[in-house]
C-alpha positions as CSV (number, residue, x, y, z in Angstrom):
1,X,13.1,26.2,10.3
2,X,11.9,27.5,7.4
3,X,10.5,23.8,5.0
4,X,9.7,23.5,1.2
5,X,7.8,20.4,0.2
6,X,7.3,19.7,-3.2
7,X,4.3,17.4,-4.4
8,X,4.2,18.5,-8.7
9,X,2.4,15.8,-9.7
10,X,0.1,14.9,-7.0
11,X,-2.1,17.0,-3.6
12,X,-1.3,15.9,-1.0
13,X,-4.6,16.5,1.7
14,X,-7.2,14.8,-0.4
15,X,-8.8,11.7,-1.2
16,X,-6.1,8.4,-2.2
17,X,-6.4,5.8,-4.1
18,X,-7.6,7.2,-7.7
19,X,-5.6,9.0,-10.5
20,X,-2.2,9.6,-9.0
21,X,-3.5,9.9,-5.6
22,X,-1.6,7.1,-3.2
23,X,1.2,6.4,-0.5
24,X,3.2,9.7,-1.3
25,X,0.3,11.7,-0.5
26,X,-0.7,10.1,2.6
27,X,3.3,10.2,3.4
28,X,3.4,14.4,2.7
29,X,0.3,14.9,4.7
30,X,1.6,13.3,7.9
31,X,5.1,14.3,8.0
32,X,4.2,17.8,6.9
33,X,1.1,18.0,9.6
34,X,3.7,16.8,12.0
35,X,6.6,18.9,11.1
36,X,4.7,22.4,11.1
37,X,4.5,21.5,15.3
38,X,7.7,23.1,15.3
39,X,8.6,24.2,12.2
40,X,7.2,26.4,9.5
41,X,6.2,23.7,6.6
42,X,4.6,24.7,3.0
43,X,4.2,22.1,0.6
44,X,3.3,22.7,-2.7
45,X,1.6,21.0,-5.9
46,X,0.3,22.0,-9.3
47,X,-2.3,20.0,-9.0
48,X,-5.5,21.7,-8.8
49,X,-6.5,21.6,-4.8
50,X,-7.8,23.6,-2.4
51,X,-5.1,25.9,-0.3
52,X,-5.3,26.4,3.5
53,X,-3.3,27.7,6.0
54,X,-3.3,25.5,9.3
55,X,-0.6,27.0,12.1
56,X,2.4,26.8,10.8
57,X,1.2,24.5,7.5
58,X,0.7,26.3,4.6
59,X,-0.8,24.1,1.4
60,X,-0.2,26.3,-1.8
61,X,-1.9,24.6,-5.1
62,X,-0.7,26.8,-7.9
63,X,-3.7,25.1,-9.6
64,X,-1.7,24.5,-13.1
65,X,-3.6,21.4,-13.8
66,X,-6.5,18.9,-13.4
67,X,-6.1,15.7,-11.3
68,X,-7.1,13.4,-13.9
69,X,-4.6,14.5,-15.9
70,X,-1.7,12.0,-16.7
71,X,1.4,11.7,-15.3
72,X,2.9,12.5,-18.6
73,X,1.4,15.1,-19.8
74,X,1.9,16.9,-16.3
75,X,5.1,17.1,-17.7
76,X,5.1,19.3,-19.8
77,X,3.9,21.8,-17.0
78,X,7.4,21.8,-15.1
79,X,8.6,25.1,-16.8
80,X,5.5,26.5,-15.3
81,X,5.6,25.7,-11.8
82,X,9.1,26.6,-11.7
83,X,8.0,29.8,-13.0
84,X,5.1,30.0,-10.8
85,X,7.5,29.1,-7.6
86,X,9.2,32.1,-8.4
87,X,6.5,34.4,-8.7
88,X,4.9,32.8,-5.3
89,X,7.3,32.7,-2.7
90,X,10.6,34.3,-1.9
91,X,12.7,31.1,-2.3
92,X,15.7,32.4,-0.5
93,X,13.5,32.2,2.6
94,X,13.7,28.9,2.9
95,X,15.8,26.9,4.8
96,X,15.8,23.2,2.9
97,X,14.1,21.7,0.2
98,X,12.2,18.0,0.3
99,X,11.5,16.7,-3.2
100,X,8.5,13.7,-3.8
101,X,8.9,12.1,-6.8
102,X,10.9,13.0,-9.6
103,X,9.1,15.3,-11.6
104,X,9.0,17.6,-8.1
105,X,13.1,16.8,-7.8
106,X,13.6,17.9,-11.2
107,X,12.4,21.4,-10.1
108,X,13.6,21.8,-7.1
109,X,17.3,20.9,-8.3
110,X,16.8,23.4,-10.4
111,X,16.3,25.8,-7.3
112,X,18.5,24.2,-4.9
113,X,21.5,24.7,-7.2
114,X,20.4,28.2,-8.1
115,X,20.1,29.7,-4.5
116,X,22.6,27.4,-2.8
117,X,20.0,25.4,-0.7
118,X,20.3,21.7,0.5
119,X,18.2,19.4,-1.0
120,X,16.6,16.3,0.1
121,X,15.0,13.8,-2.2
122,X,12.2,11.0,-1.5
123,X,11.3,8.8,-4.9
124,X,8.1,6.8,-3.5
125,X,8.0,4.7,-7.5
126,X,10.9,4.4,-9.5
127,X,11.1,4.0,-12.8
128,X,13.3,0.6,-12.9
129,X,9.7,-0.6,-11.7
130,X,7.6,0.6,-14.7
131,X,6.9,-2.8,-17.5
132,X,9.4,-1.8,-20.0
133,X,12.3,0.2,-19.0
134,X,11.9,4.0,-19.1
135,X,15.5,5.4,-19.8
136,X,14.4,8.8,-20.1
137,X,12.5,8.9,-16.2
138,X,15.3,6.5,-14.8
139,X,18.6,9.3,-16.3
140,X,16.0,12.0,-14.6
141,X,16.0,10.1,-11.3
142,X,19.6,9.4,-11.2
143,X,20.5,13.2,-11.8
144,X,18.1,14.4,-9.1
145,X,19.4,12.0,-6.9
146,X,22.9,12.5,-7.5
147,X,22.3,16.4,-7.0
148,X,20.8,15.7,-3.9
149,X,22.2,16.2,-0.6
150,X,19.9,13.1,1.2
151,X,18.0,10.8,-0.6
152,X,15.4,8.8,1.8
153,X,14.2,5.3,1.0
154,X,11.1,3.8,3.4
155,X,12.9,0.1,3.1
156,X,16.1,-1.7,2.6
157,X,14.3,-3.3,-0.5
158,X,14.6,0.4,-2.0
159,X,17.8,1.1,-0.7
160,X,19.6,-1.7,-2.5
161,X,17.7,-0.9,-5.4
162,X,18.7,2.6,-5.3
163,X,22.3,1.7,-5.0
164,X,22.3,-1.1,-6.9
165,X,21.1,0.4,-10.5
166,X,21.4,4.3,-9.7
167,X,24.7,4.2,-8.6
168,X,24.3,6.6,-5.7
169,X,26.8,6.6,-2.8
170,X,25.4,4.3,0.0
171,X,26.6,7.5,2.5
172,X,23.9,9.7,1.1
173,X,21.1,7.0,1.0
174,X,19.2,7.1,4.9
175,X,16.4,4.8,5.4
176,X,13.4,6.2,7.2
177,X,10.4,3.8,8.0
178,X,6.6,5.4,7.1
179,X,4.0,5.6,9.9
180,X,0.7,4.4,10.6
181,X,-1.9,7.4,11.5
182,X,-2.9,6.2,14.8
183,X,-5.7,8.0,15.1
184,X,-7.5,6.5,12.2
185,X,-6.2,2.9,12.0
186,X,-7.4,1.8,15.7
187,X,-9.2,-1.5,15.7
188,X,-12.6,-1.8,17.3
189,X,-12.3,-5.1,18.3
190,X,-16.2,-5.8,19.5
191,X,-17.0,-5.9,15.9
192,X,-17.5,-9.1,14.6
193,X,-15.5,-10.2,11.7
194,X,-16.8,-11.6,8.5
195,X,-15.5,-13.5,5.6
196,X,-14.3,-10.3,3.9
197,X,-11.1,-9.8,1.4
198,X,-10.1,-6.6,0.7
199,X,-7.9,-5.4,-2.3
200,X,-6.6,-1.8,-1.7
201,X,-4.7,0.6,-4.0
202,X,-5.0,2.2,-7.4
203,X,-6.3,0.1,-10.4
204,X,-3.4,-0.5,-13.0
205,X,-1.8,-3.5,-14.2
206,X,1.6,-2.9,-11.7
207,X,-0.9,-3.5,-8.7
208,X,-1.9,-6.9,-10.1
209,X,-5.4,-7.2,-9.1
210,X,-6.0,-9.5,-12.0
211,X,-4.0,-11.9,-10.3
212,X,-6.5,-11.7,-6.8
213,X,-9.3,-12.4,-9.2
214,X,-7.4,-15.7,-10.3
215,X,-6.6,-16.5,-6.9
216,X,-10.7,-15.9,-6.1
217,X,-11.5,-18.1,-8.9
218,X,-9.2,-21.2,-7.7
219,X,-10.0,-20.6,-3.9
220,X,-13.9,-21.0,-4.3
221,X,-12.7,-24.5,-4.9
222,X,-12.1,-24.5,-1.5
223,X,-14.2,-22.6,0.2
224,X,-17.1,-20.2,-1.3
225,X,-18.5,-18.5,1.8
226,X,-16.3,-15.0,0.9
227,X,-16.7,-11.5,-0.2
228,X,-13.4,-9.4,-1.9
229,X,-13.8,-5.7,-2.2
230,X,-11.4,-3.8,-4.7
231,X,-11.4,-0.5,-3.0
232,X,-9.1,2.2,-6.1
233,X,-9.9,3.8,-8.8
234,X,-8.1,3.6,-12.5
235,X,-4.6,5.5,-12.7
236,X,-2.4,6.0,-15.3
237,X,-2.6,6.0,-18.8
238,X,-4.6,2.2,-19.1
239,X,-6.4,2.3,-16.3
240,X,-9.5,2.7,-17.0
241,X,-8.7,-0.4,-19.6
242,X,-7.3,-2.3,-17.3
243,X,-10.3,-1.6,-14.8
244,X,-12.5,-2.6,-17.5
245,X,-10.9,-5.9,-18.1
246,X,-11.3,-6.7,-14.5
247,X,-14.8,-6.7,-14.2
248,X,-15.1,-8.9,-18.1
249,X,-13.0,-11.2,-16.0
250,X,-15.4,-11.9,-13.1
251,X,-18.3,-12.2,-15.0
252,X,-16.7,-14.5,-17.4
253,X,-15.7,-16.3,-14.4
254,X,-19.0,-16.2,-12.8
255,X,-17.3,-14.5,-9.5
256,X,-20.2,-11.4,-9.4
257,X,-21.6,-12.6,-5.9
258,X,-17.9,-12.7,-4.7
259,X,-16.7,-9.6,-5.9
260,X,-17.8,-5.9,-6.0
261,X,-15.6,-2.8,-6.9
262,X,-16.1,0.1,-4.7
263,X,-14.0,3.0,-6.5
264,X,-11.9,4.9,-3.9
265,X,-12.3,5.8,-0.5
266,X,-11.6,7.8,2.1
267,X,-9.1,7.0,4.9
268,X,-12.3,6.6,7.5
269,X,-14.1,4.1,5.1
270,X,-11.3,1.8,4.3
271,X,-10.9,1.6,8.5
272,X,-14.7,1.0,8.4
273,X,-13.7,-2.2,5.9
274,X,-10.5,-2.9,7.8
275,X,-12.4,-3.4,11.0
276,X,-15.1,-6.1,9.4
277,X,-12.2,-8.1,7.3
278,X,-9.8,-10.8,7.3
279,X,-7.9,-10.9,5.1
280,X,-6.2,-8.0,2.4
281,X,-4.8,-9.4,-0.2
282,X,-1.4,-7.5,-1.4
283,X,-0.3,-8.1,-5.3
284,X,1.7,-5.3,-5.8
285,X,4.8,-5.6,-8.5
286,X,6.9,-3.2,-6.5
287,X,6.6,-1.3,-3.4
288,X,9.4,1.1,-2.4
289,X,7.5,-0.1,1.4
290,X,4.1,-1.2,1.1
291,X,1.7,1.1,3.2
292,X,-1.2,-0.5,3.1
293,X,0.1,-3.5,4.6
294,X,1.3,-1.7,7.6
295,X,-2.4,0.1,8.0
296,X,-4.2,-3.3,7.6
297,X,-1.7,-5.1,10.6
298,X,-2.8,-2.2,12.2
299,X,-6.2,-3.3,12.0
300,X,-6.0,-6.4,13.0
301,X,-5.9,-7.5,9.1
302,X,-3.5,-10.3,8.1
303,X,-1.8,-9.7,4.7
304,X,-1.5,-12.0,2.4
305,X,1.2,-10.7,-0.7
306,X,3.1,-12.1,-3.5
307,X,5.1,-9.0,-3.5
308,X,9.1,-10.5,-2.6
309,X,10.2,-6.5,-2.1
310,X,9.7,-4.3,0.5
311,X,6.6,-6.3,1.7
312,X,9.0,-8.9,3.2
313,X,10.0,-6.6,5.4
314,X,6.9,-6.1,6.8
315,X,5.3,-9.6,7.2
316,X,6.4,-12.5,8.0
317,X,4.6,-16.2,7.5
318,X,1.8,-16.9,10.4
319,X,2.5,-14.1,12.1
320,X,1.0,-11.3,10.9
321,X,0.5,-12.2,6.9
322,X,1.2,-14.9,4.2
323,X,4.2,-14.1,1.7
324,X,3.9,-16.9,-1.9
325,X,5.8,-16.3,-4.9
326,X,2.0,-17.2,-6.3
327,X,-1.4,-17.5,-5.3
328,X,-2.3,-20.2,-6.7
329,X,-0.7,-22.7,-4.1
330,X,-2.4,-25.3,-1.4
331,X,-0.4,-23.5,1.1
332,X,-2.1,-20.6,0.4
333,X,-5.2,-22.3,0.0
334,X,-4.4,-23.2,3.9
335,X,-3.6,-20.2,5.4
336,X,-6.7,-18.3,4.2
337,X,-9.4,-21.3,4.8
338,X,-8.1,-20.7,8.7
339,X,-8.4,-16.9,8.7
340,X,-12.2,-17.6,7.4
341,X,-12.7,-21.0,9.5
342,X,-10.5,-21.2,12.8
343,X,-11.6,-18.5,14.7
344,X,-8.8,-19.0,17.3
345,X,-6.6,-19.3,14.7
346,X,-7.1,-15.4,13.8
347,X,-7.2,-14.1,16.9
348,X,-3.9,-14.9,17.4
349,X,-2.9,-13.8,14.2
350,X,-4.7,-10.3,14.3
351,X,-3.0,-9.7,18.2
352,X,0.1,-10.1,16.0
353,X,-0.6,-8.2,13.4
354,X,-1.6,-5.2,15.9
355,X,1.6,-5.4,17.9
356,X,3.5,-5.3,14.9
357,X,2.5,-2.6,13.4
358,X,3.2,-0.5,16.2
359,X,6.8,0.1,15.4
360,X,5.3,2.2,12.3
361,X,4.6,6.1,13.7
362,X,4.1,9.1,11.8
363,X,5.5,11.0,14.7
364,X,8.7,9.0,14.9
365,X,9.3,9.4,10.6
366,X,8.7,13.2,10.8
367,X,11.0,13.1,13.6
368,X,13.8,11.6,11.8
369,X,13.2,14.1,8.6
370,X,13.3,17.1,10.9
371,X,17.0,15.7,12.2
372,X,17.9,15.0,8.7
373,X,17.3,19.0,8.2
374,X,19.0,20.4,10.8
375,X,22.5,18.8,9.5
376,X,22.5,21.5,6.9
């Protein structure tokens, strides 16, 4: 089977967690890597990357613009990359098209209706979850996903969502889980664990790391023997703003010993972090799943989230997290006092968090995309 994957905005194969870098390109990497096993893959961004060929993987960047470009002014590159698609590759060859995000689904509508070929669709964001409601991204969405043959959600969080305000047909919606790379997200569990917090993802205001600062502030009340890393960098349009009024905030707050921003990371170094912590602490607005939750379990890493979404899904209280509504809370207060001060307490919380996570394989998703396929 012949595969088009299209990643406009974003390339895939890089680093995560700065510009538009995050849990779609993680999700292309793996279930393209895993697909190309038996399949002939090429994904494809205009994002300036470098291409390779890897067996049957082939990563084209048509190199149309800059990473640190915005999101919205990427847009006004879509005629282009059609254009350039055309030039490239001999379309016809293909035998389906998968569409992340809606700027690629836009396109490749475009091409799926010209040449007759079945599309598939995967959002990862929506714009229902933007601050202010953003008509003109949410009518895009709908159309791609109504022209779509599948559309995938990775939670039933997302799949009510999707039905519920895009007003797609429930029979075309299929739920397929993410994965964990097993390979990197493999606990060493001889190192000793210290009084480390992690806050992973990109800096902007929709991943709410002001509100972990507040949370730091109120819990040294408590307890002051902690350290919290913000491992991101600044995406979208006022992040580098918003980044800026993080750090005002913990030195108005006095919280410089307890906090340090490290920029992003590579997958290894974020294991490296994973393996010495206890804690990550999860403020995301919306998640349409909520990877990093999944890789921390995997870890051995508790999550502690006041996300009510997707992230539900994943942990439940005292088992392998802490879900609140807020923060600031004695309960709260609790839960994390025993991850840093009842040593017993933890280990039986990270053996839980590591055999729950291992429902969550890369192997498995890919597999359940490559079935999705061959019904067309």
């Amino acid at each position: 089977m012949n595969i088009l994957q299209l990643s406009f905005h974003t390339a895939p194969f890089g680093s995560f967690g700065k510009f538009d870098s995050g849990g779609l390109n993680v999700y292309v990497e793996k279930v393209s890597q895993h697909l190309s096993e038996d399949n002939n893959v090429t994904v494809v961004t205009a994002e300036k990357a470098e291409s390779f060929t890897k067996g049957n993987l082939d990563f084209i960047s048509l190199n149309l613009f800059e990473k640190e470009l915005s999101t919205e002014k990427k847009e006004k590159y879509l005629v282009d990359f059609r254009k350039k698609l055309d030039e490239t590759f001999d379309l016809k060859s293909f035998d389906v098209i998968h569409a992340h995000y809606w700027l690629s689904g836009l396109v490749a509508k475009q091409i799926a209706n010209d040449l007759n070929l079945p599309l598939i669709f995967t959002s990862h964001s929506l714009g229902i979850f933007l601050d202010g409601y953003n008509k003109e991204r949410v009518d895009c969405e709908k159309l791609v996903m109504s022209a779509s043959n599948i559309v995938t959600t990775s939670s039933i969080f997302e799949e009510f969502m999707i039905s519920e305000n895009y007003t797609i047909n429930k029979n075309k919606i299929k739920k397929i889980t993410p994965g964990v790379d097993k390979e990197i997200f493999v606990p060493e569990l001889n190192i000793e664990r210290e009084n480390i917090f992690l806050s992973i993802g990109r800096i902007q205001e929709q991943k709410g790391q002001m509100e972990t600062i507040n949370f730091l502030d109120n819990f040294r009340k408590v307890e002051n023997n902690f350290k919290c890393y913000f491992v991101g960098g600044p995406s979208g349009k006022s992040g580098e703003e918003y980044l800026q009024i993080l750090k005002d905030t913990v030195k108005n707050l006095s919280l410089e010993s307890h906090v340090e921003f490290l920029d992003n990371l590579p997958q290894i170094k974020i294991k490296e972090l994973l393996n010495k912590s206890k804690l990550l602490i999860h403020t995301s607005k919306f998640e349409t799943f909520g990877l990093v939750a999944a890789e921390a379990n995997a870890m051995g890493v508790p999550v502690l989230t006041t996300n009510n979404g997707s992230l539900l899904e994943i942990i439940e209280d005292n088992l392998n997290g802490y879900c609140s509504e807020s923060l600031i809370d004695a309960r709260v207060n609790k839960f994390v006092q025993d991850m840093l001060n009842d040593n017993k307490k933890f280990d039986e919380i990270m053996l839980k968090c590591i055999e729950k996570s291992k429902k969550y394989n890369w192997i498995s998703t890919a597999k359940e995309i490559e079935n999705l396929y061959k019904l067309f």
